[in-house]
Biotite code that builds the C-alpha atoms (Angstrom):
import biotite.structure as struc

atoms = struc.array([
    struc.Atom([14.886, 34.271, -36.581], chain_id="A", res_id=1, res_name="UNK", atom_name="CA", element="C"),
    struc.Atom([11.936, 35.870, -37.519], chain_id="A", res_id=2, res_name="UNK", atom_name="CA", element="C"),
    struc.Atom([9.918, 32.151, -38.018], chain_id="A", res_id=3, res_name="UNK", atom_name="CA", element="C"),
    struc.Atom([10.436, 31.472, -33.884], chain_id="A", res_id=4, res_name="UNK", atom_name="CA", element="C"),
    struc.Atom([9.431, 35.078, -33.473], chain_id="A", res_id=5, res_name="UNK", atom_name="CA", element="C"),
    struc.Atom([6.356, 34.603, -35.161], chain_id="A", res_id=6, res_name="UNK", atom_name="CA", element="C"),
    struc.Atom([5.595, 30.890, -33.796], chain_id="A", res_id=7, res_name="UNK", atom_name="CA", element="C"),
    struc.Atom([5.326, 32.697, -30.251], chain_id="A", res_id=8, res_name="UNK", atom_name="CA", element="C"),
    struc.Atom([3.687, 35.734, -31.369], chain_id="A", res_id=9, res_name="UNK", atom_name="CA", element="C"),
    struc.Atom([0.706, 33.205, -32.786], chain_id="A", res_id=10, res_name="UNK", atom_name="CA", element="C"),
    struc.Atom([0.566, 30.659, -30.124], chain_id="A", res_id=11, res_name="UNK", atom_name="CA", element="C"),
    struc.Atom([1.637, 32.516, -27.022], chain_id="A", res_id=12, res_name="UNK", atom_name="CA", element="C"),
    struc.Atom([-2.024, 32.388, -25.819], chain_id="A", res_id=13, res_name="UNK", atom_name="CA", element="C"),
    struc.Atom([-2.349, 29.490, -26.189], chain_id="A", res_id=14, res_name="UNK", atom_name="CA", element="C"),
    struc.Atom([0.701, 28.519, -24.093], chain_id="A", res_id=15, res_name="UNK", atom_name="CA", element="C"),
    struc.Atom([0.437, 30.399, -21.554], chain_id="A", res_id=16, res_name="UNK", atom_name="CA", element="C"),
    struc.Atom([-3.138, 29.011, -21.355], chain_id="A", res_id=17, res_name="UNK", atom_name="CA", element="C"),
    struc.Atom([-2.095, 25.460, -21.232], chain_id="A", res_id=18, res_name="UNK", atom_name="CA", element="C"),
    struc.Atom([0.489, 26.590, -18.591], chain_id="A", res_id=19, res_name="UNK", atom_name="CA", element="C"),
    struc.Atom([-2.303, 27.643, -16.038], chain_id="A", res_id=20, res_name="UNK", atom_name="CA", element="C"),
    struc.Atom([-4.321, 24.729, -16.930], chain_id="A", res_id=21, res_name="UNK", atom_name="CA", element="C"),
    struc.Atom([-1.990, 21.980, -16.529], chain_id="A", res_id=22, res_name="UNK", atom_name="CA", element="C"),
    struc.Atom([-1.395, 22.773, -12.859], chain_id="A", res_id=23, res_name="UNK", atom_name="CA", element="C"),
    struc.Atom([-5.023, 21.519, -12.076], chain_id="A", res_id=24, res_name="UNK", atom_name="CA", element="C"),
    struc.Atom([-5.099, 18.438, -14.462], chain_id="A", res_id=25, res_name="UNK", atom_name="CA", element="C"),
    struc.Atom([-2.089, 17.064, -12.763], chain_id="A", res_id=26, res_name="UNK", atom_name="CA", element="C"),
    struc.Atom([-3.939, 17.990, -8.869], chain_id="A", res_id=27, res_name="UNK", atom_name="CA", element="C"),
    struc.Atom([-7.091, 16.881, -10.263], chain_id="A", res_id=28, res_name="UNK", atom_name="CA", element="C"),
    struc.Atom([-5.542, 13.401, -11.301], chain_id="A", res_id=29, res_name="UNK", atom_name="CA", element="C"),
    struc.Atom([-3.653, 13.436, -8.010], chain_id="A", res_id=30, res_name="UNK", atom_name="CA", element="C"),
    struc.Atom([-7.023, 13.461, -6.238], chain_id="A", res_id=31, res_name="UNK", atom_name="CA", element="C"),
    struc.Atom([-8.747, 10.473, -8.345], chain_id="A", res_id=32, res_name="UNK", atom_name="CA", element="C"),
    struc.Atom([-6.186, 7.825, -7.755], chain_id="A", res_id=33, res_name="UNK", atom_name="CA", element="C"),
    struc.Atom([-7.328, 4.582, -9.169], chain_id="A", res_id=34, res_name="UNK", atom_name="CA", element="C"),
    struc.Atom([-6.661, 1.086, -6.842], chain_id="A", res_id=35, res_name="UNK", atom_name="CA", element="C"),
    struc.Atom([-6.570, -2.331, -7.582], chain_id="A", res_id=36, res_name="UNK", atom_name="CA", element="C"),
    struc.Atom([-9.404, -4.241, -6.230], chain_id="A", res_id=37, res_name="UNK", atom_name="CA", element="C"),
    struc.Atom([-9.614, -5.560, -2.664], chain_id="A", res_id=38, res_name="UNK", atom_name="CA", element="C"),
    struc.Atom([-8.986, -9.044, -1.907], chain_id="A", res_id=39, res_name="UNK", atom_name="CA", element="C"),
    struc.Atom([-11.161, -11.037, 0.076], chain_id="A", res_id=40, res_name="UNK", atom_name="CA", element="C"),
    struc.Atom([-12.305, -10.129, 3.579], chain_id="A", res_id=41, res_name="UNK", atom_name="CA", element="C"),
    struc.Atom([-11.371, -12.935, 6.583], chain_id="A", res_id=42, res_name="UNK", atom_name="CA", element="C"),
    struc.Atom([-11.985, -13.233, 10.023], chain_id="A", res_id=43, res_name="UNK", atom_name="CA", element="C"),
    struc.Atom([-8.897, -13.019, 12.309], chain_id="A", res_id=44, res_name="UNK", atom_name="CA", element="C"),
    struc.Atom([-9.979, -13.454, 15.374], chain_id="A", res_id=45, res_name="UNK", atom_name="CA", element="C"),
    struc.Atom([-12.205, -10.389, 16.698], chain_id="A", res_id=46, res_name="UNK", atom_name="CA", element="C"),
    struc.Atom([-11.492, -8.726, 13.486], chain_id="A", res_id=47, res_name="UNK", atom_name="CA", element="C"),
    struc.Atom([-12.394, -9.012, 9.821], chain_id="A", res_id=48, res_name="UNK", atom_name="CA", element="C"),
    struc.Atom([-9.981, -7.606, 7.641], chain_id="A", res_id=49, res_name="UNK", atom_name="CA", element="C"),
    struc.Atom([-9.770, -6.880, 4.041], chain_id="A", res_id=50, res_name="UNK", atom_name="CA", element="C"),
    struc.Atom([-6.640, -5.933, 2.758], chain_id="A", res_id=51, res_name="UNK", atom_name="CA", element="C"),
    struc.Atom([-6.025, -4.021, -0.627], chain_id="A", res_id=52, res_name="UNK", atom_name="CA", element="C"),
    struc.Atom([-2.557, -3.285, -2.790], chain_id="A", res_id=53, res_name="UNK", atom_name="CA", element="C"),
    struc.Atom([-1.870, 0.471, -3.040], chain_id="A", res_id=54, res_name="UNK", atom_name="CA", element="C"),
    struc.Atom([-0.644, -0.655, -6.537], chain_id="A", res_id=55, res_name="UNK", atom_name="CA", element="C"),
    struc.Atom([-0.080, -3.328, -8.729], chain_id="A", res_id=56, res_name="UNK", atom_name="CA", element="C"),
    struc.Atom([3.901, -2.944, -8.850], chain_id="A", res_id=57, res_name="UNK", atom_name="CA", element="C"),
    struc.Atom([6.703, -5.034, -7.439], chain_id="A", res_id=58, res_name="UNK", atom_name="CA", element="C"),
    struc.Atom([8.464, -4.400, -3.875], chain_id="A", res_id=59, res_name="UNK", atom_name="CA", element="C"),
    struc.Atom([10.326, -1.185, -3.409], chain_id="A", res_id=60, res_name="UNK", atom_name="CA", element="C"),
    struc.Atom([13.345, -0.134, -1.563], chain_id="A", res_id=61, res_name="UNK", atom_name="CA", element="C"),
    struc.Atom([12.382, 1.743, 1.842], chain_id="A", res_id=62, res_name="UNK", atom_name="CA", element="C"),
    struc.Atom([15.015, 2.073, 4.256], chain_id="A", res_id=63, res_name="UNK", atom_name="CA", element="C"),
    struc.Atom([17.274, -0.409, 2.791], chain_id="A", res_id=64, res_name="UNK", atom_name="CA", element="C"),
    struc.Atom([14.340, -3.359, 2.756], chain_id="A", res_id=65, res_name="UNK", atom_name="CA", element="C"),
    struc.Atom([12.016, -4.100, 0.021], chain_id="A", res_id=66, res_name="UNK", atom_name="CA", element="C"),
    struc.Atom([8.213, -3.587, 1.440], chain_id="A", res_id=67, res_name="UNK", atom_name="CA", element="C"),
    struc.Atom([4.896, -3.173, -0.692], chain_id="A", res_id=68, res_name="UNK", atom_name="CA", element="C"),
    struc.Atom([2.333, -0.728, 0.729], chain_id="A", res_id=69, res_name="UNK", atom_name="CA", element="C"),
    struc.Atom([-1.165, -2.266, 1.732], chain_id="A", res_id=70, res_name="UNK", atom_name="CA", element="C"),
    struc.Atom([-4.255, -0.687, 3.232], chain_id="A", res_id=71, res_name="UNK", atom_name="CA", element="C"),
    struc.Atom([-5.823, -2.895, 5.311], chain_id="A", res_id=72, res_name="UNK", atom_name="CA", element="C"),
    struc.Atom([-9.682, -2.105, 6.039], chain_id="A", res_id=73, res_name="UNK", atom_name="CA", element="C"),
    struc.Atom([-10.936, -3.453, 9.521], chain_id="A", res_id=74, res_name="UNK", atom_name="CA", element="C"),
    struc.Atom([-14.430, -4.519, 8.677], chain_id="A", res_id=75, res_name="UNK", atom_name="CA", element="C"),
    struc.Atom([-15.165, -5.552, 11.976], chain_id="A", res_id=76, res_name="UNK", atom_name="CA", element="C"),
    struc.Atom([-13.716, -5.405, 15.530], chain_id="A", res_id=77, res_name="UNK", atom_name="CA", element="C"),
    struc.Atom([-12.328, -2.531, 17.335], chain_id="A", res_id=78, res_name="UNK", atom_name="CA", element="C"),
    struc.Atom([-8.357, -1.007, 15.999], chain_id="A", res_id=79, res_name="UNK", atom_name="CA", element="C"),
    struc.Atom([-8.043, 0.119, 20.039], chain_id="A", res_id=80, res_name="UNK", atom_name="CA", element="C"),
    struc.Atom([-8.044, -3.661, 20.983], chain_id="A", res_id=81, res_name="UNK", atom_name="CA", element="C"),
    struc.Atom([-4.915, -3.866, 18.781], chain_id="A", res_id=82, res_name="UNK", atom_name="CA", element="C"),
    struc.Atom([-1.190, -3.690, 20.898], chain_id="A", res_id=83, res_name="UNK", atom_name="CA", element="C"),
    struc.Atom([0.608, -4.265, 17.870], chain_id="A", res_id=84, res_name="UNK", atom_name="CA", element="C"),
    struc.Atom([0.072, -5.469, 14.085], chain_id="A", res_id=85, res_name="UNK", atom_name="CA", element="C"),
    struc.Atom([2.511, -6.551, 11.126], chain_id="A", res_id=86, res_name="UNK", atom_name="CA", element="C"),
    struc.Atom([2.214, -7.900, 7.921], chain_id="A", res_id=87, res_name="UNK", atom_name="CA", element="C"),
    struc.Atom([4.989, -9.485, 5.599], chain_id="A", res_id=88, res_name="UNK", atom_name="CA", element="C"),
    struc.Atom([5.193, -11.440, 2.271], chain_id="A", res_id=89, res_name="UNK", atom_name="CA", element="C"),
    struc.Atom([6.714, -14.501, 2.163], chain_id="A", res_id=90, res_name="UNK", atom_name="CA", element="C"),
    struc.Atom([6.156, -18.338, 2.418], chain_id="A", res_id=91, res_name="UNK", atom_name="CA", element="C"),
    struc.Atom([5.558, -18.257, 5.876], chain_id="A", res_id=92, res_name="UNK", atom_name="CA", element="C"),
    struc.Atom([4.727, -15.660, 8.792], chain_id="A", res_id=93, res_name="UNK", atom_name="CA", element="C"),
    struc.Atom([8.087, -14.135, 10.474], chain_id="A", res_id=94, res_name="UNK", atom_name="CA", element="C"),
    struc.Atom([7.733, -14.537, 14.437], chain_id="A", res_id=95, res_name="UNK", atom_name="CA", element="C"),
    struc.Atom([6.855, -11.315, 16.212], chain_id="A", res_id=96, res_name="UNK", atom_name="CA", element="C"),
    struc.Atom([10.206, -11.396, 18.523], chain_id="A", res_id=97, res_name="UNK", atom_name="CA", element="C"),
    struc.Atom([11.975, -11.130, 15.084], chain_id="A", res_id=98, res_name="UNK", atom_name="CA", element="C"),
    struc.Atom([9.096, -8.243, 14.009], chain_id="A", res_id=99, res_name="UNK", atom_name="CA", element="C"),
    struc.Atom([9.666, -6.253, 16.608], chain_id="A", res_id=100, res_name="UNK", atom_name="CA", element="C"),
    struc.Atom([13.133, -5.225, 16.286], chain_id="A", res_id=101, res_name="UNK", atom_name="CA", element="C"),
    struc.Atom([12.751, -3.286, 12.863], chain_id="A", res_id=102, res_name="UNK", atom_name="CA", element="C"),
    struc.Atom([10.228, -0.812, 11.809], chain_id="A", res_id=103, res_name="UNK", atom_name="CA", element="C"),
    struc.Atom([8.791, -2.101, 8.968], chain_id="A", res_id=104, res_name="UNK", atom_name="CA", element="C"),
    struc.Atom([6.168, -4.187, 8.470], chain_id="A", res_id=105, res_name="UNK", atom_name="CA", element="C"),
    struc.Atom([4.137, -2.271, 11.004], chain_id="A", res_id=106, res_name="UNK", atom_name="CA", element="C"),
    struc.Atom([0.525, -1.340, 11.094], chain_id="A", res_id=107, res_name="UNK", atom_name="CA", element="C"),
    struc.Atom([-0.342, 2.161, 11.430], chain_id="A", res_id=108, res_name="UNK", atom_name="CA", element="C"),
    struc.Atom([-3.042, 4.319, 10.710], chain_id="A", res_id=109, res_name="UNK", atom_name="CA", element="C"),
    struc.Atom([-7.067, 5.125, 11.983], chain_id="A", res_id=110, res_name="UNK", atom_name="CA", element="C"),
    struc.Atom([-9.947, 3.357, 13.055], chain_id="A", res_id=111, res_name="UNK", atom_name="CA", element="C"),
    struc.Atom([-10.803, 3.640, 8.942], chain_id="A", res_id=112, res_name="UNK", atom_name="CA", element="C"),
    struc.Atom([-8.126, 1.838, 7.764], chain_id="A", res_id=113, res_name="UNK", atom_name="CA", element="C"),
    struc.Atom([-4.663, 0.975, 8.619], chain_id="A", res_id=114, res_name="UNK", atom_name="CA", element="C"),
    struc.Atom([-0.951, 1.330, 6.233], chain_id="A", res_id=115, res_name="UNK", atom_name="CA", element="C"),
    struc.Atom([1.402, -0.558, 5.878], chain_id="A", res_id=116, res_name="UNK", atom_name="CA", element="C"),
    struc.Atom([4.937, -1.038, 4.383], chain_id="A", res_id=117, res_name="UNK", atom_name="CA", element="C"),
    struc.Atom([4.622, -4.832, 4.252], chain_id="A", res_id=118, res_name="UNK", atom_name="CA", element="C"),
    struc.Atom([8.319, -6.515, 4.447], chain_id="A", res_id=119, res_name="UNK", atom_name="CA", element="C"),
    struc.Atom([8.319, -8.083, 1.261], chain_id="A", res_id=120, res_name="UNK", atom_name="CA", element="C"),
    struc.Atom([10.806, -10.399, -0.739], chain_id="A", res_id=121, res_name="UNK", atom_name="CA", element="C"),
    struc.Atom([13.184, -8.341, -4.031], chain_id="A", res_id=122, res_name="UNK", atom_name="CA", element="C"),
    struc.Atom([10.476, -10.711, -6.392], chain_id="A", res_id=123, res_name="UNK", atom_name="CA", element="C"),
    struc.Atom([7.114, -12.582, -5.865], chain_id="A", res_id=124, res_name="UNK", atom_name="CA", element="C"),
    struc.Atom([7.132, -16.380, -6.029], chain_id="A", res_id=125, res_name="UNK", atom_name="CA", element="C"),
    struc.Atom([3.930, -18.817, -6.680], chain_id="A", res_id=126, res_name="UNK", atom_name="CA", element="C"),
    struc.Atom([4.599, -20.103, -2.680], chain_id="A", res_id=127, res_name="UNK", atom_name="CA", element="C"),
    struc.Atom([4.616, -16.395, -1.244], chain_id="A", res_id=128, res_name="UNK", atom_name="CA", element="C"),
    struc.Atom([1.444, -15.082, 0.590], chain_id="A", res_id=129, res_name="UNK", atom_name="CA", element="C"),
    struc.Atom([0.589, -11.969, 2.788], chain_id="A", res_id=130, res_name="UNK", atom_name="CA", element="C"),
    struc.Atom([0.616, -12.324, 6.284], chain_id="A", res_id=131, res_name="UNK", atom_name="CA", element="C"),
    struc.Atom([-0.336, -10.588, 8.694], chain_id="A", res_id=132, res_name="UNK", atom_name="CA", element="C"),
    struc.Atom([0.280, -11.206, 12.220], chain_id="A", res_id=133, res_name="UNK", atom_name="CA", element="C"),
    struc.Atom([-1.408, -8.960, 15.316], chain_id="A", res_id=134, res_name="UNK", atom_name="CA", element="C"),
    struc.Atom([-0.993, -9.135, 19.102], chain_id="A", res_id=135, res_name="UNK", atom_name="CA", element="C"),
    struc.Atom([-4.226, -7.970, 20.983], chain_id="A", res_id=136, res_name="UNK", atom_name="CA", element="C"),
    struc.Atom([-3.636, -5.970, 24.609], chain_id="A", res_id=137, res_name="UNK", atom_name="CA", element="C"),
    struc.Atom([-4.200, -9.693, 26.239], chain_id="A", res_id=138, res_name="UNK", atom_name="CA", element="C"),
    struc.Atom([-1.345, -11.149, 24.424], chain_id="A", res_id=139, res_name="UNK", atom_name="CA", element="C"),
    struc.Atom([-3.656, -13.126, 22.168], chain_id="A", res_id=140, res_name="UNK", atom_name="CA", element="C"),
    struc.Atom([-1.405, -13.577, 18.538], chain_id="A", res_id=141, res_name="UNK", atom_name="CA", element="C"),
    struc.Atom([-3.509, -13.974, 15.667], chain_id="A", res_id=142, res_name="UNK", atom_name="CA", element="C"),
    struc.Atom([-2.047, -14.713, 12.433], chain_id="A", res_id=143, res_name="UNK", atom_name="CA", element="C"),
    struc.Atom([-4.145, -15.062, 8.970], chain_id="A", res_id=144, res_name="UNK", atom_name="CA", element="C"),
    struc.Atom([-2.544, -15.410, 5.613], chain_id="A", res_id=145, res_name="UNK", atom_name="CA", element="C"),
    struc.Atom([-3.679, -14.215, 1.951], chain_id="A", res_id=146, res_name="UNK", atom_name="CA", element="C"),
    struc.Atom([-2.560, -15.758, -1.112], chain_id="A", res_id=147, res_name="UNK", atom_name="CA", element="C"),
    struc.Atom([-0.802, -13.289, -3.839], chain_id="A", res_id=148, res_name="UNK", atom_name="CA", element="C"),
    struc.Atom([-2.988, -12.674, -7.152], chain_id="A", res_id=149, res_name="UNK", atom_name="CA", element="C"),
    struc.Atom([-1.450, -14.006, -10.601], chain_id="A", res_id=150, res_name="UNK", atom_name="CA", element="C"),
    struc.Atom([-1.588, -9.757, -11.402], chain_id="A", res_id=151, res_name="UNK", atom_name="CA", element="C"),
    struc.Atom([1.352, -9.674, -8.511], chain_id="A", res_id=152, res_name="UNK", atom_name="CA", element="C"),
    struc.Atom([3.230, -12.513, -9.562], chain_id="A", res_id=153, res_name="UNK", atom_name="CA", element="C"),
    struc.Atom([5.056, -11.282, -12.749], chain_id="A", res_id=154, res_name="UNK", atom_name="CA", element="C"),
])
């Protein structure tokens, strides 16, 4: 009894020190997030976008359909000339009438970059690619595809 008494009579300093300290490691790390690189930038249209993984991990589960998050940077063009945008993995592009009864899949976001929860297959194959599929105010669909790094493919 006495030996735990006298382990926290020596280092209680210390851990209450590391107690208060911790708190802003963990915020500090929370505020430094590191991101896989960008892929390449390509024109779509009016727009040139560069897309970038949030992460490097497979498809999650977000209500009840696997997605992967994206950022998608709009180098060029305006977001306001945008009616609706969507993105989804796969071998091929799914058609916007079929889009545009869920909710995922959707752009959303600022003029600095737009989110999305990208509808995405449970695994990666070698023939899947992103796509990503937008509808400008005059009806105009553009659709531009990306193909997956090997890092995404596991």
């Amino acid at each position: 009894m006495t030996s735990k008494l006298s382990f926290w009579r020596k280092y209680r300093y210390q851990l209450s020190g590391a107690v208060l300290v911790l708190p802003f490691w963990f915020l500090y790390q929370s505020m430094t997030p590191v991101f896989p690189p960008a892929w390449p930038a390509q024109q779509v249209g009016d727009f040139e976008i560069t897309p970038m993984p949030l992460d490097l991990e497979q498809p999650y589960v977000h209500h009840e359909a696997y997605v992967k998050d994206f950022m998608l940077m709009f180098n060029k063009g305006k977001i306001s000339d945008i009616r609706q945008g969507y993105v989804n993995i796969g071998p091929q592009p799914v058609p916007l009438g079929i889009l545009q009864q869920a909710e995922d899949g959707i752009l959303h976001g600022n003029r600095h970059g737009q989110h999305v929860h990208a509808i995405a297959p449970h695994t990666f194959a070698a023939t899947d690619k992103m796509w990503v599929t937008i509808e400008t105010w005059q009806g105009q669909q553009l659709t531009a595809s990306w193909e997956l790094p090997e890092t995404l493919l596991k």
